[in-house]
Phi, psi and omega in degrees: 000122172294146211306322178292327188289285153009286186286292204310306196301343186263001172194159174297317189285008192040014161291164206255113184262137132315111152222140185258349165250028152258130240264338174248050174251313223277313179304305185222128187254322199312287171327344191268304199286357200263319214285280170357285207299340195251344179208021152192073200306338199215092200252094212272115182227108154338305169325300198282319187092025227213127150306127122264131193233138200263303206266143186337291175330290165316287162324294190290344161265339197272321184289346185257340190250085199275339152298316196271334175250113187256157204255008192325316191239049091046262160323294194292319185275353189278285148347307170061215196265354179251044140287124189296329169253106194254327179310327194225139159304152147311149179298334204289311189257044179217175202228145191298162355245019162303343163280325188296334176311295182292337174277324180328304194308296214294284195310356178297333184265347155214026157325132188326313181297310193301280166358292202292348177277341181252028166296316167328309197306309195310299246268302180314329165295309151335283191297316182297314152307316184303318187295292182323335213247337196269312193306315223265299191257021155104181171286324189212133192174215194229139166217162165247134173318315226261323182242034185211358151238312206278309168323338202252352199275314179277342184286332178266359176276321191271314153006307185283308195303308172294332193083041154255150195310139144259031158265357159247033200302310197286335169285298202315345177256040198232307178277003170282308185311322180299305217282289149350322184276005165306322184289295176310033219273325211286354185278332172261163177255205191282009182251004160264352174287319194313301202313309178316291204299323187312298176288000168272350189254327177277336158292332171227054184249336179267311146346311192291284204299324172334285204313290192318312172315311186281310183325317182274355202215082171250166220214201178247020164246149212307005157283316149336276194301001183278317190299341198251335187298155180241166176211141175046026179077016149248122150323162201231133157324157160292329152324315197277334186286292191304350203254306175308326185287322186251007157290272237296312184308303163321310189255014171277293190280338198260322172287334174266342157298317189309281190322330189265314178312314203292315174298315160310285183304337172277346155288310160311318203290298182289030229285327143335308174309315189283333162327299153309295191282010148304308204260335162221099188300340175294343164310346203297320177310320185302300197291352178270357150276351152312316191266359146301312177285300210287320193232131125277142183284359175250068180324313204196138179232202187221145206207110174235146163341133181234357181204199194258136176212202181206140211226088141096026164095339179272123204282122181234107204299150171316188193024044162242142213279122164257207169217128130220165217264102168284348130343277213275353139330307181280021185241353178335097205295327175299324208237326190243156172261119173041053196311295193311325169309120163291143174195106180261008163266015179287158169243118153292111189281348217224134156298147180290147182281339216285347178265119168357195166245184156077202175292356175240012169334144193288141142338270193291019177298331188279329202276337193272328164307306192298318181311329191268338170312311206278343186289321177286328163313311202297287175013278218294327185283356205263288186270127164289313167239112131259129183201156183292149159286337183225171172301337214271136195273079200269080193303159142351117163290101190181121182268316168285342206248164185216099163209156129323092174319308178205130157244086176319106141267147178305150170199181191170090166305146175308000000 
């Protein structure tokens, strides 16, 4: 039964209730955010303990406004007691202008020039997963996209930026996904919290030794540069170090596996669409901003209050935690022409939502376009045929994060 059918079967009015930890609001959230957006922009959810906010408008000032919305406790609502630094905040969760400090170091590694010196690399990495892939299950046969490819391709990309070994390319993405399912804690019980907590201690007992190594040994990579760099004539803590390497690790991998699965299943759905850019790979940029508007791989982030304030009429007290979904931003009926259409020929007038707005605009947005450009070249150029085995979608257990948990494909090399 579908997630409307479901919601409609559960009340007489048939509105559709928004819980963002119901498993079939997680599985199909968008119908839920069309509701939101037309008869409650600002939705006080119990679960979460939490504001959520739907429409464009409302995000995008409330995310510009960092006094009034602070991103301090960020980390903490996300994360809870299994943050691997628990000691120091993240760049992700500090408010100027100690973030503008740290982000200064952090843009060193992706400014567009630097980005663009490791276009080569993604494409050689791309293929050399493809060779792995070939090697293993023959020219044509079956694999999953989601852990032989969309997994090993940005950890190993981001691996390279930090100086990490990438023969442990495959634990690290074991402990983001852990570490990140932390947002779901209140919902598991103890012997998946033990796991969580486990894989939180293994990230950062290998951060620990990391440090130690590059101190005696620096190199050209951004871990070097974390130890060595100064801000105002301070050196960054080991702490400030260990907390920047594994913000950077997370969000290195995790927005561009989402984004490349994710991208593959809205093209089987769409098989006009695929069709094309099968046959003209310069479509691949449209298409990857489409599925950035339509699917993100960043659904919702966290915003909490610094005074009493007010949002689209609903009275919101200090300390409160808000969301805003940034999904249902990008569907805004206000901002896109017909937002439920895949459409990779829309003209977008307005920014996309899916790296936020305001002062914490994602870093890495430009390294996760390019990265994700060149994986789908070699994909398409590699292979005559890949398509998912089935319609059926096994997404993420995850209300902010949106990929594909594991994706089986069909595949038949050129």
């Amino acid at each position: 039964m579908t997630a409307i059918m479901e919601a409609n079967a559960g009340g007489a009015s048939g509105k559709l209730d928004y819980d963002p930890l119901n498993p079939d609001v997680k599985h199909e959230p968008y119908p839920y955010y069309v509701e939101l957006r037309r008869n409650e922009p600002v939705k006080w959810l119990p679960g979460l303990q939490a504001y959520g906010v739907a429409r464009y408008d409302d995000i995008d000032a409330l995310l510009k406004d960092g006094r009034t919305f602070s991103s301090g406790q960020f980390w903490p609502a996300l994360l809870g007691e299994y943050d691997p630094v628990p000691e120091e905040a993240p760049m992700i969760s500090m408010d100027p202008p100690g973030h503008m400090q740290l982000r200064r170091i952090a843009n060193k590694a992706f400014v567009p020039s630097k980005v663009n010196g490791l276009r080569d690399r993604t494409y050689e990495i791309a293929n050399l997963l493809v060779d792995d892939i070939i090697a293993k299950h023959g020219p044509e046969g079956e694999f999953d996209f989601a852990w032989e490819f969309t997994a090993l391709y940005p950890v190993t990309v981001v691996a390279e930026v930090l100086g990490v070994p990438t023969e442990r390319r495959a634990e690290f993405k074991v402990w983001v996904d852990d570490v990140l399912s932390a947002a779901n804690r209140a919902a598991y019980g103890p012997e998946k919290l033990a796991h969580i907590a486990a894989s939180t201690k293994k990230m950062r007992d290998f951060f620990e030794d990391l440090y130690d190594e590059r101190v005696k040994n620096l190199g050209d990579d951004l871990i070097s540069t974390f130890i060595t760099t100064e801000v105002d004539g301070q050196k960054l803590t080991r702490n400030q170090v260990l907390s920047m390497a594994i913000l950077l690790l997370i969000g290195g991998v995790e927005t561009t596996t989402n984004l490349l699965g994710t991208t593959l299943i809205e093209l089987n759905r769409h098989r006009d669409v695929f069709d094309r850019v099968l046959a003209d790979h310069s479509l691949i940029p449209a298409v990857l901003e489409e599925v950035l508007r339509y699917n993100p791989p960043v659904q919702i982030i966290f915003r909490h209050t610094t005074i009493d304030t007010e949002i689209a009429g609903v009275k919101i007290p200090a300390g409160s935690a808000i969301m805003p979904i940034l999904a249902s931003a990008n569907r805004d009926e206000s901002k896109f022409d017909n937002p439920e259409v895949f459409d990779i020929d829309r003209k977008i007038e307005v920014p996309l939502m899916s790296f936020g707005q305001g002062p914490h605009f994602c870093l890495g947005n430009y390294l996760s376009r390019m990265e994700a450009k060149s994986a789908l070249e070699v994909i398409f150029s590699r292979f005559s045929l890949i398509e998912p085995v089935s319609d059926e979608v096994h997404w993420l257990d995850s209300y902010f994060a949106r990929g594909p948990h594991v994706l089986p494909v069909r595949y038949r090399v050129r």
